[in-house]
C-alpha positions, 0 to 999 in steps of 0.5 A: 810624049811617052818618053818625057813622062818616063823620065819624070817618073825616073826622076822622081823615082830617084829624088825620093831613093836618095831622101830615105838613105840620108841618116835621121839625126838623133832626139834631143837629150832630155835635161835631167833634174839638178842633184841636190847637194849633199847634207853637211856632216853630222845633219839628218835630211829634212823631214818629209811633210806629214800627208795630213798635213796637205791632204784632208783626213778621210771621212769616218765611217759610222758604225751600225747602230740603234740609229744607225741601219748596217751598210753592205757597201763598208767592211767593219772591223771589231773594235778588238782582237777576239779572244782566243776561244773555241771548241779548241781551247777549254775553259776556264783560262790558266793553265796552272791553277791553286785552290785553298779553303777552309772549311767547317767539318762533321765526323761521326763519333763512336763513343766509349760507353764507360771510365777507363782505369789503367795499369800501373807496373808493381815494384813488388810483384814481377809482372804484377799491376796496380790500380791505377788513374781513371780516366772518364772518357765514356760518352766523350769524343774528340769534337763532332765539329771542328775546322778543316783545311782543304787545298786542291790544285793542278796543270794542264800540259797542253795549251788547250787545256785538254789534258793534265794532272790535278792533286788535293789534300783535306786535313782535319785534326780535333783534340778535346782535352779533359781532367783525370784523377789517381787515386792512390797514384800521382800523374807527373808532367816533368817537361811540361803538361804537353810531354811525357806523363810518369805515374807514380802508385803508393801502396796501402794505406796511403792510398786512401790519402793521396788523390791526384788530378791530371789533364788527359786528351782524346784526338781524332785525325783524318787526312785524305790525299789524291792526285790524278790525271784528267782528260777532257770528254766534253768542252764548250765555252760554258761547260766542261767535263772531265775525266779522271783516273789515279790514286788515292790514300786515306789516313784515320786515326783515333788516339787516347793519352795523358797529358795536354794538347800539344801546339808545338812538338818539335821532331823529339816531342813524340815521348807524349805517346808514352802513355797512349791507345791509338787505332790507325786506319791506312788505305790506299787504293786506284781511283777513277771520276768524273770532274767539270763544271759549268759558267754563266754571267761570271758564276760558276757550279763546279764538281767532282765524283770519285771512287776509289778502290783498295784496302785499309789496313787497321792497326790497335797500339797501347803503350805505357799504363794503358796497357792491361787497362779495364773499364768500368762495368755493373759488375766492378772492373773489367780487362779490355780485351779488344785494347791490345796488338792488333793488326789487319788488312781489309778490301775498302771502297772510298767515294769522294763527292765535292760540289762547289758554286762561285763567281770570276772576280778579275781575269785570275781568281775566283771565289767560291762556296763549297761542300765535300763529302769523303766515306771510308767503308771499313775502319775501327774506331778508339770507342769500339776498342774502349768497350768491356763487352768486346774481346776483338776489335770490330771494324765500322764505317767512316765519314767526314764532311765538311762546307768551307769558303776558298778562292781560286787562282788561274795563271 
C-alpha cells in the first residue's frame, strides 16, 4: 500500500514539473486607432470645437456688496491692476513737468523828488554845456503794477521721483512814457521817436523863441532765475517734501532816456541809450530751500522757501546829455552828484517765497492760483541817483511780488 501511494505522488510530482516548463503564449496585440489621412494641400485642419460650446459656462460669483455679505470660501480678484503707488514711487505722477503763468506784479517805487535838466555840449566853448531839455520825472515811476511772467520746470532723474533737478524764471519789465520840453533846444528822433534822440541847442535870443516838446521814458526791469537740485526728505501718497540746494541770480535795473518805448529793437536798436541814466543791480549767489506740496480729493497746496546768499554788484551809467545833468532845487539848478560813473560790489541775501493752490484736471495737468514773493536786501535805485541832495549814490532794499494764474503739465 505504501509503495502505490508513492508512485501517485510521483506522478503527480512529475505531471505538475512538466506544465510549468511549457512557455506562456504571448497577449493579443492591442489594435491601434486608425490614422486619419492627411489634409490636401493648401487646407488647414478642422477647428477644434469651442469648450463653450458643449460645456455649460461656469456660474459667476457675486461680488461683496450692500447686499451681498463677503464670502471667505472665494478669492476676489480687483476689478483692475493697482497703480503703481507706494512709499517707493512719490507724487505727483511725470517725471518731466513745466509750468508757465502769468502774473500781476507790485514793486516798490524810489521816487525823484524834482525836474531834471540835461546838458548840452557847446560848439563855443570847449568842455562848456548849455541848458539844455527838462525832463519832469520828480514824483513819477515806472508803474507800481504791471504784468509779469513766470515760467518754472524741471525732472526727475530716477523712476521714483526722489531726486532731480528743477529751474525758474520770473520777468517783469515796466515802461512809463511821458512828454519833455526844450526850451532853447530842439530834441530830434531822425529814425523814429523809438531810437536815437539828437539834441539841437540855439544861442541867445533864439532861445527865448524857440520851445520843443519830446516824449522821454522811465523803465524798470527785474528778472530773477534760479535752478537746483532736489531731493526727497519726506514722501506719502498725499504729501511730499523737498530739499533744495543751487544758484540763484538776480538782475535789477532802473533806466531814464529820451525817446519813446520801443516794442521792436532788433540786435542794432540799442543807439536809444545814446541819451540815458541807468542803475543796474547784479547778484549772484548759492542757494538753498525747502519745496513740497500737499494733495487731497484732486486739489493741491504747493510751496517753496528759499534763501540765497551772495553779492550784488551796483553799477551808475549816464551817457549823452544826461551827463552833467542838475535838478531842480528852491535854490535854482543844482549838479547831480550822485549821477555820475559809479560802481560797487556788496554782500546780499535774497529770500524767495512762493506759495500755490490748485486742482488735477485729467491724468497730466493741473491749474493753479499762486502768489510769490522774491527781496533783494541791497540795491540802488534811479530816484535816489536823481536827488540833488545826495553826493554819492546810496544803496536800498527791493522787492517784487506778484499773484498770477498758470497750468502744470506732468509726462
Amino acid at each position: 500500500m505504501r509503495s502505490r501511494w508513492a508512485l501517485v505522488v510521483a506522478v503527480a510530482l512529475v505531471g505538475t514539473l512538466r506544465a510549468a516548463a511549457q512557455p506562456v503564449p504571448p497577449p493579443a496585440p492591442t489594435q491601434l486607432p486608425p490614422i486619419p489621412a492627411a489634409p490636401p494641400v493648401g487646407l488647414l485642419p478642422p477647428l477644434l470645437p469651442v469648450p463653450g460650446a458643449t460645456q455649460p459656462p461656469l456660474a459667476e460669483v457675486p461680488r461683496p456688496g450692500p447686499a451681498i455679505e463677503y464670502d471667505h470660501g472665494y478669492q476676489y480678484l480687483p476689478e483692475r491692476l493697482p497703480e503703481r503707488r507706494g512709499a517707493d514711487v512719490c507724487g505727483p505722477d511725470g517725471r518731466w513737468w513745466f509750468a508757465p503763468s502769468l502774473e500781476l506784479s507790485w514793486v516798490p517805487a524810489r521816487f525823484a523828488p524834482s525836474t531834471v535838466r540835461l546838458a548840452v555840449p557847446s560848439l563855443a566853448v570847449p568842455g562848456g554845456a548849455l541848458p539844455g531839455p527838462l525832463v519832469p520825472v520828480g514824483g513819477r515811476s515806472s508803474g507800481r503794477f504791471d504784468a509779469a511772467l513766470n515760467l518754472m520746470g524741471g525732472h526727475w532723474f530716477g523712476e521714483t521721483n526722489t531726486h532731480g533737478v528743477e529751474a525758474s524764471l520770473f520777468i517783469r519789465d515796466a515802461r512809463n512814457t511821458f512828454t519833455g520840453s526844450s526850451p532853447g533846444s530842439l530834441v530830434l528822433f531822425p529814425r523814429g521817436r523809438a531810437r536815437g534822440a539828437q539834441v539841437v541847442a540855439f544861442a541867445d535870443p533864439a532861445t527865448v523863441a524857440v520851445v520843443g516838446a519830446f516824449p522821454a521814458t522811465l523803465g524798470t526791469f527785474f528778472a530773477s532765475f534760479d535752478v537746483n537740485y532736489r531731493h526727497k526728505l519726506f514722501c506719502s501718497d498725499a504729501a511730499r517734501l523737498d530739499f533744495l540746494i543751487g544758484y540763484r541770480h538776480a538782475y535789477l535795473e532802473d533806466e531814464l532816456y529820451l525817446g519813446d518805448r520801443a516794442t521792436d529793437r532788433d540786435e542794432d536798436g540799442d543807439d536809444y541809450r545814446l541819451n540815458r541814466a541807468g542803475v543796474t543791480n547784479s547778484f549772484h549767489g548759492g542757494q538753498i530751500g525747502l519745496a513740497g506740496e500737499v494733495r487731497a480729493n484732486g486739489w493741491f497746496v504747493a510751496g517753496a522757501v528759499k534763501v540765497a546768499f551772495g553779492g550784488v554788484t551796483s553799477e551808475v551809467e549816464t551817457t549823452g546829455t544826461f551827463v552833467g545833468a542838475e535838478a531842480r532845487t528852491l535854490a535854482g539848478f543844482r549838479r547831480l552828484g550822485a549821477l555820475g560813473p559809479f560802481e560797487q560790489t556788496e554782500f546780499a541775501v535774497v529770500p524767495a517765497l512762493n506759495v500755490q493752490v490748485g486742482r488735477q484736471i485729467g491724468e497730466h495737468a493741473r491749474v493753479f492760483a499762486g502768489y510769490s514773493f522774491t527781496y533783494l536786501s541791497r540795491a540802488a535805485r534811479l530816484g535816489d541817483v536823481l536827488n540833488p541832495a545826495l553826493t554819492s549814490p546810496i544803496l536800498t532794499t527791493f522787492w517784487a511780488q506778484s499773484v498770477g494764474f498758470g497750468a502744470e503739465f506732468r509726462f
